[in-house]
N, C-alpha and C positions, 0 to 999 in steps of 0.2 A: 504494500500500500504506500503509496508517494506520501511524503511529510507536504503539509503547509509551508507556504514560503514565508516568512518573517511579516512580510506587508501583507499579507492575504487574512483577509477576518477568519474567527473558527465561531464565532459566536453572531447570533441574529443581533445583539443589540450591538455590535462592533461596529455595525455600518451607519451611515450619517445616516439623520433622521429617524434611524428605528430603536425607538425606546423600550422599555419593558411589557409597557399594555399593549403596544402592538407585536412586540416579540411573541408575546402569549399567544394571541391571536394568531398567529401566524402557525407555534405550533399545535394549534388543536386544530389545525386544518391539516396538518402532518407536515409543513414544513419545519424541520429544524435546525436547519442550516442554514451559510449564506447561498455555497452551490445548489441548492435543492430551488432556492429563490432563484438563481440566475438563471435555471431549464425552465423557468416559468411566464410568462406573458402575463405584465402586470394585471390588467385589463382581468383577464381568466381569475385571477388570484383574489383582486377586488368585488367581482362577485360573489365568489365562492366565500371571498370574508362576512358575506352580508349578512349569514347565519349567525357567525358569531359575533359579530360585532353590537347587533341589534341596535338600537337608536344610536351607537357612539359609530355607527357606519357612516362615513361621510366623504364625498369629492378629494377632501385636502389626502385620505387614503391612499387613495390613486396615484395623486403627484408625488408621494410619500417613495410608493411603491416603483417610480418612474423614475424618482430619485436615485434609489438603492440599486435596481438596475442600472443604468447610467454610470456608478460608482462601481459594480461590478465588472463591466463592460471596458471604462476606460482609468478606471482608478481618480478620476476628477469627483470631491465632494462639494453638490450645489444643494445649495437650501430648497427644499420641498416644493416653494413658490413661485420657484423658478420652472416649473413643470406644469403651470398651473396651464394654459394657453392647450400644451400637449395635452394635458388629462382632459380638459373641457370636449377639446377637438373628438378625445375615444369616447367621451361620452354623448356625443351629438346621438340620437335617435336609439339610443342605449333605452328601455325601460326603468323605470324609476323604482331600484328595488321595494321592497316595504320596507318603513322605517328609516327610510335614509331618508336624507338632508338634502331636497335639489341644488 
């Protein structure tokens, strides 16, 4: 099994913007890593949180989750808000889960 490289996260909360509430969230959807996050299509991940997130489901998620991709992708860490434009754009004509926040 290949070691981590020094700069590479081993933990979900290691990557910019992902805190503990959404750590959680993320493993009880069964991710629990950051590579398990980077095989994944925020967009896919964002719905599938909407179960567990329940009313704390919300748009900023997405950019959240667009972020952390982005940081996996190229090693650049951007603030959540900066992805805000892109997350809006995958949500155009998206259903409005229950309980989220348009």
């Amino acid at each position: 099994m290949p070691r981590p490289r020094r700069d590479q996260p081993t933990r979900l909360e290691d990557l910019p913007n992902i805190g503990k509430s959404i750590a959680a969230d993320l493993r009880g959807i069964g991710i629990l890593e950051p590579g398990q996050l980077a095989e994944r299509e925020p967009l896919a991940v964002f719905q599938e949180l909407a179960g567990a997130m329940g009313p704390r489901h919300d748009p900023c998620v997405l950019y959240t989750l667009l972020a952390a991709q982005h940081f996996l992708q190229c090693g650049e860490a951007l603030p959540w808000w900066a992805f805000a434009t892109e997350g809006k754009r995958l949500l155009e004509g998206q259903p409005t889960p229950p309980g989220m926040r348009p």
